[in-house]
N, C-alpha and C positions, 0 to 999 in steps of 0.2 A: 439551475444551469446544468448543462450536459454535453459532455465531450469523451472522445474517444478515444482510447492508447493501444501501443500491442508491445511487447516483448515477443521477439523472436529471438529463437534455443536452435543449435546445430545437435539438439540431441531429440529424438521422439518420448513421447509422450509415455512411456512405460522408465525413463530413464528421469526425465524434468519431475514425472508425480512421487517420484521418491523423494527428492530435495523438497516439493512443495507440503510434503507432507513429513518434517522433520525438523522436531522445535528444538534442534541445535544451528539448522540454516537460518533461522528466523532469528536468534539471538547474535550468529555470526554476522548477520548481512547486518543489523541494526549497527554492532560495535564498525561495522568496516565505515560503515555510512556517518561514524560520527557521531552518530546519537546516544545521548547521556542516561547514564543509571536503568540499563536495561534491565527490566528485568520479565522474566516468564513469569506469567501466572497460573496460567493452568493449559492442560494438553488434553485431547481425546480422540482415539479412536476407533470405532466401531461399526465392523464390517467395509464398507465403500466410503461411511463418513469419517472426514477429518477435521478437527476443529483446534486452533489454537490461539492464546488473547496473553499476549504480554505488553508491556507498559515502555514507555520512554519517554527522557525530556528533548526537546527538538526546536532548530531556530529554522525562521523562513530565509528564505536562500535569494528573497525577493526584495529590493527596496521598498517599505512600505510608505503607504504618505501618510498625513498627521493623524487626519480621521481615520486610518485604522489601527493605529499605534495604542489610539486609546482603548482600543476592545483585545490587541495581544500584547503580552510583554513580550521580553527578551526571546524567553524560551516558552514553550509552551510544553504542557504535559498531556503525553498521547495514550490513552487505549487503543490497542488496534487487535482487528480477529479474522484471521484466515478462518475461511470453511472453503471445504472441498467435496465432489464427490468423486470418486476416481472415474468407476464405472461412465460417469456422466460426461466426465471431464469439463465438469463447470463447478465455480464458485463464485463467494461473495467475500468481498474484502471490506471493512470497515472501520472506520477512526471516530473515537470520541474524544473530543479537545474538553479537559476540563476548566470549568471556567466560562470557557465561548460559546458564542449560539451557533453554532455552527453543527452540521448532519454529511459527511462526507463517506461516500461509498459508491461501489465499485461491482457490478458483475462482472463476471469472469468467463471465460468458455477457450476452450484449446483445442484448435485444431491443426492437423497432421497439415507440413509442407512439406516439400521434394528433397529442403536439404533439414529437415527435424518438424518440429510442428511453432503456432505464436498462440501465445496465450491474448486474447485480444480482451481487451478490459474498460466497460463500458460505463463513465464517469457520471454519479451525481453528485451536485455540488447545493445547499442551503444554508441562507444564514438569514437569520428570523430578526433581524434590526432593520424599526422601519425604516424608510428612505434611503438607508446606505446599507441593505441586505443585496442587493443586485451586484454594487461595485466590489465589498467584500467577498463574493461567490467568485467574480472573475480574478481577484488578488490571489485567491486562493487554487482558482485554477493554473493561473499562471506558474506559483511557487510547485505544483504537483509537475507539471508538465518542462519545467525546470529542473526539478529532481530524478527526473524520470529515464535521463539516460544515464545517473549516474547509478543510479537502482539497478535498472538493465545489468550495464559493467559489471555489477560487484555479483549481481545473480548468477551470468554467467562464466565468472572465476568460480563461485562456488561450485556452479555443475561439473568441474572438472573431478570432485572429488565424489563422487557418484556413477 
């Protein structure tokens, strides 16, 4: 499954890739969001690439039905990895749920508007259970697209300190 998002910033693209590229915004936005026992794993930078993958535990924000109860618990435990390329101003965002059959990930690309630039981020969603891998991909779109303006919100608190 595949769907669309954008985050629009009132700041340009030289001001937004410094918070996108800073594994203290990444830590702050998880603790604002709620999400348990964050922790950084590891950070790099080198030249135009940026790459960073820390960890959380995370509930869906969606009423789940029975059959999908049975493939998540309560919380789930998240891998997730910003890459970035400045120069390019695109990236790939990515979650590993462990435990779940689940393949969730995101391109990236930011372009310049009139009042800053939107980082526009383009949704793939897999889940490898047969018969019920279609309606789990849309549960999970949904809880994405549900979280997604409170992500926005807390993104754009943090650009203030940038």
């Amino acid at each position: 499954m595949q769907f669309e998002d954008r985050q629009e910033f009132n700041q340009p693209w030289k001001v937004v890739q410094k918070m996108f590229t800073d594994p203290a915004y990444f830590e702050n936005k998880a603790k604002l969001l709620k999400r348990m026992n964050v922790k950084l794993l590891d950070h790099e930078k080198k030249g135009d690439e940026f790459k960073v993958r820390f960890s959380f535990d995370d509930m869906a924000t969606i009423e789940l039905p029975g059959f999908a109860k049975r493939f998540a618990g309560k919380t789930a435990h998240v891998i997730e990895e910003d890459r970035w390329n400045i120069k390019t101003r695109s990236g790939r965002l990515s979650f590993e749920f462990q435990g779940l059959p689940v393949k969730l990930g995101a391109d990236m690309e930011v372009l310049d508007t009139d009042d800053g630039c939107v980082n526009l981020l383009h949704w793939q969603v897999s889940c490898s259970v047969p018969l019920l891998g279609g309606k789990l991909e849309r549960l999970i779109a949904q809880d994405i697209q549900h979280k997604a303006s409170e992500d926005l919100r807390v993104s754009q608190t943090l650009l203030k300190k940038y």
